[in-house]
C-alpha positions as CSV (number, residue, x, y, z in Angstrom):
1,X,-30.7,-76.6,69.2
2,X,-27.8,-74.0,68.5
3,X,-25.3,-76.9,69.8
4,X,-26.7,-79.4,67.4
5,X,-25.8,-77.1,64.5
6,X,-22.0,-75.7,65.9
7,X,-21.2,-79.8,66.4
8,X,-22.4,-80.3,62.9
9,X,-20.8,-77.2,61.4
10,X,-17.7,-78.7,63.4
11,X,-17.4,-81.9,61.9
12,X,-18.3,-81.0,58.4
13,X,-15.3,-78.3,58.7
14,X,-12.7,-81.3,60.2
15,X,-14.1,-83.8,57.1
16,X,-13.4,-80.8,54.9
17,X,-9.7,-79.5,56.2
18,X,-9.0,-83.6,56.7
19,X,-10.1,-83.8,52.8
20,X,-7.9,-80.7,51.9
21,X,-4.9,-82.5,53.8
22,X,-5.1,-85.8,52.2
23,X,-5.7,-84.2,49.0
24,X,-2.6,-81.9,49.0
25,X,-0.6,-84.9,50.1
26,X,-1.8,-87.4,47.9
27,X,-0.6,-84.5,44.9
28,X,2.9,-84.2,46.4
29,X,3.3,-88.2,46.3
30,X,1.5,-88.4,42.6
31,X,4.2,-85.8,41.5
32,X,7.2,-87.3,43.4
33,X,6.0,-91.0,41.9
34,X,5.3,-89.1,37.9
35,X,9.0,-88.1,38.8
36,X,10.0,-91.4,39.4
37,X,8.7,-93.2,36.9
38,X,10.0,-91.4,34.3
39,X,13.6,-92.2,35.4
40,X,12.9,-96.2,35.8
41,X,9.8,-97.9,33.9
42,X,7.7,-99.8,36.2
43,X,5.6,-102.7,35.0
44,X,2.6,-102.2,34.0
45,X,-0.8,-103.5,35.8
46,X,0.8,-104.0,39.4
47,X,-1.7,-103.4,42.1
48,X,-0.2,-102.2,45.8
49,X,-1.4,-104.1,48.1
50,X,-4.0,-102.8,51.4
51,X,-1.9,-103.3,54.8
52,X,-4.3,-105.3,57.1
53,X,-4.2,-102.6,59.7
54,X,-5.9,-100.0,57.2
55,X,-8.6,-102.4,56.1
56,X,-9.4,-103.3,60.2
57,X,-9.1,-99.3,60.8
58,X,-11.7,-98.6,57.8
59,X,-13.8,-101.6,58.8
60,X,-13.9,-100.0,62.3
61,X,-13.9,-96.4,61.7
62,X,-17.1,-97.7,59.2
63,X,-18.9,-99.0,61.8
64,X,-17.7,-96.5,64.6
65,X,-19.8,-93.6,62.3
66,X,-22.4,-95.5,61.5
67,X,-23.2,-95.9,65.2
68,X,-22.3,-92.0,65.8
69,X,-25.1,-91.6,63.2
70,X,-27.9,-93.8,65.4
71,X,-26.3,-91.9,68.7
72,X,-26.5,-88.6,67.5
73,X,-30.3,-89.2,66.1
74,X,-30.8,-90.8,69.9
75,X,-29.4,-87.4,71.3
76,X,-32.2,-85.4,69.2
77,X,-34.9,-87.7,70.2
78,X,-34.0,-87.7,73.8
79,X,-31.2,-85.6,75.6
80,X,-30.5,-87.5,78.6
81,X,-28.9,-89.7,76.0
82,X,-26.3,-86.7,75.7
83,X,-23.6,-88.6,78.0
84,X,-23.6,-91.9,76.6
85,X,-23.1,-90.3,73.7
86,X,-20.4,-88.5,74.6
87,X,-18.6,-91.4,76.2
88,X,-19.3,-93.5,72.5
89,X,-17.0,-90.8,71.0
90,X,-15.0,-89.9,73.6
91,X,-13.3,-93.5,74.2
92,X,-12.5,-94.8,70.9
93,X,-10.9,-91.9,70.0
94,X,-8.8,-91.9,73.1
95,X,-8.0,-95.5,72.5
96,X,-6.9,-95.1,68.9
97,X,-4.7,-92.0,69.6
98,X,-2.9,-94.0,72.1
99,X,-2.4,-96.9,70.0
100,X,-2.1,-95.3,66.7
101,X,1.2,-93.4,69.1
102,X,2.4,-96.3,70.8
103,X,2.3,-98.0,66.9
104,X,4.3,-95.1,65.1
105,X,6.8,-94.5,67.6
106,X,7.8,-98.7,67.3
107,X,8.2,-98.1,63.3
108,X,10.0,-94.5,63.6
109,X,12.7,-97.1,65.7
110,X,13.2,-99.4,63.4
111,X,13.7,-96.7,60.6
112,X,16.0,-94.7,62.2
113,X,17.9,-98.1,63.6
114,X,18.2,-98.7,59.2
115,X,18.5,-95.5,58.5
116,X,21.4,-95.2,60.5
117,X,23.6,-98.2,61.3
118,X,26.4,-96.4,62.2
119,X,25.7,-94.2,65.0
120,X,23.1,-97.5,65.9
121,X,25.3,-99.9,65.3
122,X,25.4,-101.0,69.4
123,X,21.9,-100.0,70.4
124,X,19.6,-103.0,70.3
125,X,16.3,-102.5,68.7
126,X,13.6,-103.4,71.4
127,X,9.8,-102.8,70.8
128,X,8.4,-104.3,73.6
129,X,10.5,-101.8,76.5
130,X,10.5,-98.7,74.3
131,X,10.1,-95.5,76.6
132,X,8.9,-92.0,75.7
């Protein structure tokens, strides 16, 4: 029963530091856009629009918890549910680190390639080859 409390204790301190993180960031980029604003005035009532990919990763990651929720209370009810478990966490998140790599890598490319067009200027840009 000790391990049922140290993998709750664990994810309620990632949430936590993950809320801290976001939090401090999303300061830094209120401050930086205050900053900005005050220099050039914006129109008023403009909404920024939700990339696609966020909304599929929050319609996924909803469902994805909502699951590790029934699992976990499976895992209580009956341990030798312990490894199915394990492998509904375990390769997800694999997947979506790989991906979520393989997908910021690709965009780092194209903003160094316009970030720098003279050092660039003869390198083609090429997502589908790109090695690490």
């Amino acid at each position: 029963m000790g391990y049922v409390f140290a993998v709750a204790a664990g994810l309620i301190g990632g949430i936590a530091a993950l809320a801290l993180i976001e939090r401090r960031q999303y300061r830094k980029r209120r401050h930086a856009r205050s900053r900005a604003t005050q220099t050039v005035k914006e129109e008023k009532g403009t909404a920024r629009k939700i990339e696609f990919s966020k909304l599929v990763l929050s319609a996924v990651l909803l469902t994805y918890f909502a699951g590790f929720g029934l699992g976990f209370w499976a895992v209580l009810v009956d341990l030798s549910q312990l490894g199915v478990f394990l492998a509904y966490v375990g390769t997800p998140t694999a997947t979506v680190i790989g991906f979520y790599s393989w997908k910021a890598k690709a965009e780092n490319v194209v903003k160094i390639k316009k970030a720098n067009p003279s050092e660039t200027e003869g390198l083609p840009v090429d997502l589908n080859n790109i090695q690490p």
